[in-house]
C-alpha positions in Angstrom: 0.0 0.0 0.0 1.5 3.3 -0.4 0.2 6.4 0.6 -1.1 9.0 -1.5 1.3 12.0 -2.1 -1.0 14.5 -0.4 -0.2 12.8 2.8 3.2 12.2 2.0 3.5 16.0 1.8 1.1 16.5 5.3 3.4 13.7 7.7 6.7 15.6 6.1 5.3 18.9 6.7 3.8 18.4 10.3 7.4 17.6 11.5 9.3 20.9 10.0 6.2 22.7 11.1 6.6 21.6 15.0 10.5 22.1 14.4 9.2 25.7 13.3 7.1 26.1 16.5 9.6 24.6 18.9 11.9 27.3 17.9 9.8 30.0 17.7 8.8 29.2 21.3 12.2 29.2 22.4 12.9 32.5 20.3 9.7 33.8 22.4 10.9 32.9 25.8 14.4 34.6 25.2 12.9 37.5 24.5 10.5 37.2 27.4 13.4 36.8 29.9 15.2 39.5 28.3 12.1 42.1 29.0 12.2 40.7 32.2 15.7 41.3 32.7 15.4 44.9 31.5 12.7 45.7 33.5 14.7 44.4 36.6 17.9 46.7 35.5 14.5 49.3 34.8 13.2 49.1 38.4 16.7 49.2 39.7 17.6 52.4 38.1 14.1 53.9 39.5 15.3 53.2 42.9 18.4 54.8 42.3 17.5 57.6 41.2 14.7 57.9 43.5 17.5 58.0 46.8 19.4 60.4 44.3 16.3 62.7 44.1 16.1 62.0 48.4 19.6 62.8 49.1 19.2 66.7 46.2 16.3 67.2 48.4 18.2 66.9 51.9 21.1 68.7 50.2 19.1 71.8 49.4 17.3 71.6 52.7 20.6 72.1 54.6 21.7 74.8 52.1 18.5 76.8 52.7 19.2 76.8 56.3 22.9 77.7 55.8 21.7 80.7 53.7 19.1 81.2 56.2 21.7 81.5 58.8 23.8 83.8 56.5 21.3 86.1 56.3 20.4 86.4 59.8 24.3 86.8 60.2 24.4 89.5 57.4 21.5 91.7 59.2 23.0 91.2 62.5 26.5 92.7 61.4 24.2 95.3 59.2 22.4 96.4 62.4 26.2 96.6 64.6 27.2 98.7 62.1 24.7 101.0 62.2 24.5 101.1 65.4 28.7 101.5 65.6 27.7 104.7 63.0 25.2 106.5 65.2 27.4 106.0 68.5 30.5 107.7 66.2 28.0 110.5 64.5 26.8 111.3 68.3 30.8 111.3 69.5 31.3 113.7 66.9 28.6 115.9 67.5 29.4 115.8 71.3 33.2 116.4 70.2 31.8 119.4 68.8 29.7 120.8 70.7 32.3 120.7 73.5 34.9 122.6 72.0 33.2 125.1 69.9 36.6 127.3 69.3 38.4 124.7 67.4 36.3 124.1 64.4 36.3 127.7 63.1 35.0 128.2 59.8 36.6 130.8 57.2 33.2 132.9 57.7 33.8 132.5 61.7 37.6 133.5 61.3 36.8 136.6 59.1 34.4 138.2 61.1 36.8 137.6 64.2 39.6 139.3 62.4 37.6 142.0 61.4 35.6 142.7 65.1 39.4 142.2 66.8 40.4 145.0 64.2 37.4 146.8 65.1 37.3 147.0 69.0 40.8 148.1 69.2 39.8 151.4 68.1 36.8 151.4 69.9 37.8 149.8 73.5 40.6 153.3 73.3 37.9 155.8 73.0 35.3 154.5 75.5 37.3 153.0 78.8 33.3 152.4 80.7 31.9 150.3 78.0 31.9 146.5 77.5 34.2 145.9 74.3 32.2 144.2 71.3 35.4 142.1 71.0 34.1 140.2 74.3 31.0 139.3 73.3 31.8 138.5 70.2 34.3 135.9 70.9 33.3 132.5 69.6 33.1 130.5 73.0 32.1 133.7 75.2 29.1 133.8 76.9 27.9 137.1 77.3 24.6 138.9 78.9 23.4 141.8 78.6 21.1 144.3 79.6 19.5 147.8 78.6 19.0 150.0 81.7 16.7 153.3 82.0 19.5 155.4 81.9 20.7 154.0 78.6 23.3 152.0 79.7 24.4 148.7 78.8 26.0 146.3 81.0 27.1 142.3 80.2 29.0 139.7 82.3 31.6 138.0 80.0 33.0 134.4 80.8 36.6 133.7 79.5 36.9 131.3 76.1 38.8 128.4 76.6 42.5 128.5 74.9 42.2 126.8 72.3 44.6 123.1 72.3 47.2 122.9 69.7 
């Protein structure tokens, strides 16, 4: 008996065709173990750069409160400064105000040249009255008062020599 050719062909085709399958299969389960191996190196890398992102996030946390602290440090010595500024502005003006004669001005000095010049002829004709020169002094305190008679009479106080 032989078989007819059309199942000759079927029984010669049925083995290449599982041979086909088998390897398909196999081709199918590589690249299913592959996928699983990059999703493994995949959920790795996430991990990763998940503590990355934790550790950025702790690192700018500490640099806020160094700047924080900076800050508070820069205001502080801003505030001393000030303060150091006043205290020397309020020296100087006390400085000042305690030695009147020292700081003369080239207005100050002029008109003091020109009332010394002035009260020298004037103190020679009149012996009785107060000299202008006195009250005029920078540093002098002087009072005076008009009487009925016409009069005019003033206390002076001695200016301080000036320090060289």
């Amino acid at each position: 008996m032989s078989m007819p050719l059309r199942l000759k062909k079927v029984f010669f085709v049925a083995p290449a065709l599982a041979i086909a399958l088998a390897g398909c299969a196999s081709h199918a389960e590589e690249q299913a173990a592959q996928a699983e191996a990059a999703a493994a190196r995949s959920e790795q890398a996430a991990t990763r750069a998940e503590q990355a992102a934790t550790q950025a996030l702790d690192a700018a946390n500490k640099a806020t409160e160094a700047a924080d602290r900076a800050t508070a440090a820069v205001n502080d010595a801003t505030r001393e400064i000030n303060r150091v500024a006043d205290h020397l502005d309020q020296m100087a003006k006390d400085r000042e105000a305690a030695t009147p004669g020292r700081r003369l001005s080239h207005v100050t000095k002029s008109a003091r040249s020109t009332s010394s010049s002035a009260s020298s002829s004037s103190s020679s004709s009149s012996d009785r009255a107060p000299s202008a020169e006195a009250s005029a002094s920078p540093g002098a305190s002087a009072a005076a008062s008009a009487t009925s008679d016409g009069v005019t009479t003033s206390a002076v106080a001695p200016a301080p020599s000036p320090k060289k």
